[in-house]
C-alpha positions as CSV (number, residue, x, y, z in Angstrom):
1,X,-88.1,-58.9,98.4
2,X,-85.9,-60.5,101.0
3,X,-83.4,-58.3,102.9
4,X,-84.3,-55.4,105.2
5,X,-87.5,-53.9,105.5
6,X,-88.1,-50.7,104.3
7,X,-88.9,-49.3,107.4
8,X,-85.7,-49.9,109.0
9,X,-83.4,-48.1,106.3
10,X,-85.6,-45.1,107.1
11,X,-85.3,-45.3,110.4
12,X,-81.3,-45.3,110.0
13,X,-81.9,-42.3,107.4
14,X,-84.0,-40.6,110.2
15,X,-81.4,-40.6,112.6
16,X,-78.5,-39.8,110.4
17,X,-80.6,-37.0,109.6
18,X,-81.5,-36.0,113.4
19,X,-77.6,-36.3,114.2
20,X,-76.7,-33.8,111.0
21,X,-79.1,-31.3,111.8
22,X,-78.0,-31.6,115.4
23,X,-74.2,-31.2,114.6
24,X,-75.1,-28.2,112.8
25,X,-77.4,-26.4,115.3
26,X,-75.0,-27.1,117.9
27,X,-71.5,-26.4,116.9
28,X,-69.6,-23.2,116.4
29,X,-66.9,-24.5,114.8
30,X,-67.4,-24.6,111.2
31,X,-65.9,-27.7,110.5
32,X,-68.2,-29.1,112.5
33,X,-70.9,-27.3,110.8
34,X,-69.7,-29.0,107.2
35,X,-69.8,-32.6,108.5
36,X,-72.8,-32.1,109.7
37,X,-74.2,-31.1,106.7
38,X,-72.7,-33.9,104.9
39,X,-74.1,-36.2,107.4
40,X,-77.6,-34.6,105.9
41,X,-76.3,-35.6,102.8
42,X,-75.6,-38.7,103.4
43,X,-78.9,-39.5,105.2
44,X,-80.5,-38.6,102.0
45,X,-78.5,-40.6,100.1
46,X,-79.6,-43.1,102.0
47,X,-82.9,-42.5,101.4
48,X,-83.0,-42.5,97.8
49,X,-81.4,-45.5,97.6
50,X,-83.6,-47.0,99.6
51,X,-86.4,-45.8,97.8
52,X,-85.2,-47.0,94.9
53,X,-84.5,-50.4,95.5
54,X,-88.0,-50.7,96.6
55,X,-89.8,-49.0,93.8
56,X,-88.2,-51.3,91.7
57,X,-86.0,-49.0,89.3
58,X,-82.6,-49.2,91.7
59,X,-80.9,-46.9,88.9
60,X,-82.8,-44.2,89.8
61,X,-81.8,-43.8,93.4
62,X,-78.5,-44.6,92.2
63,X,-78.1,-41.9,90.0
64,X,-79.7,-39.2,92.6
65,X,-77.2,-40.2,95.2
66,X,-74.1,-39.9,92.4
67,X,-75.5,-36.4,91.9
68,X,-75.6,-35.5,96.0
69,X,-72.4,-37.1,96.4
70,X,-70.7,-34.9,93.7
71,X,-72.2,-31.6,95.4
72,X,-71.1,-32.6,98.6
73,X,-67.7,-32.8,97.0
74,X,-68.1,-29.6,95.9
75,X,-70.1,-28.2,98.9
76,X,-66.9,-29.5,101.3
77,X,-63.9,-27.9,99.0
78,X,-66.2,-24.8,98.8
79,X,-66.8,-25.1,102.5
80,X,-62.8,-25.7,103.1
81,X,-61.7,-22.7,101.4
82,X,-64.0,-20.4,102.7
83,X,-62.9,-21.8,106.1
84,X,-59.3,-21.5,105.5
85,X,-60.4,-17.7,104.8
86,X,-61.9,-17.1,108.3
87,X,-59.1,-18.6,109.5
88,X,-56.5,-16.1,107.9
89,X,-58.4,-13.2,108.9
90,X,-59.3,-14.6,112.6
91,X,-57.2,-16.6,113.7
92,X,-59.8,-18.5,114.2
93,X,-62.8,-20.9,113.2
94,X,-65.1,-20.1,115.5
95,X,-68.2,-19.0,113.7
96,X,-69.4,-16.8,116.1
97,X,-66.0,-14.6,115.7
98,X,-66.9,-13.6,111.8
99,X,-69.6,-11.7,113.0
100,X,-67.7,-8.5,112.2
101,X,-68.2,-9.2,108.3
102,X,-71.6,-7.8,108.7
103,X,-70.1,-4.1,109.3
């Protein structure tokens, strides 16, 4: 198949991956938290995609990475309202500050 080899979308996929999981072991805010999750999302969207299109059914990565894409819609209003709720209460977003909700 002519294009990019295989290898290299994984690689991108890897480090989209490495960045997401970084943002989100390394931030306190919680927005930053939530786009880092979506960038682990998105790495494994790409992934699936890529998978697909060299498997030879590209449909099938297709439809995987409609499906993540609509529960990272989801995951992000979710994620947005349960922020804005922090907020109220704390006047804040740091996600270090909420550890009072444990009492």
């Amino acid at each position: 198949m002519p294009g990019v080899p295989l290898e290299h979308v994984l690689f991108v996929g890897l480090v989209l991956f490495a960045l997401g999981l970084y943002t989100v072991l390394t931030r306190r805010n919680a927005i930053g938290i939530l786009m880092g999750i979506e960038l682990l999302l998105n790495a494994a969207n790409i992934d699936y995609v890529a998978f697909a299109r060299y498997s030879g059914t590209p449909t099938d990565g297709q439809i995987f990475a409609i499906f993540v894409i609509m529960l990272a819609a989801a995951e992000a209003a979710v994620g947005l309202a349960i922020v804005l709720g922090i907020y109220r209460n704390f006047e804040s977003i740091d996600v270090d500050a909420t550890h009072s909700l444990r009492h």
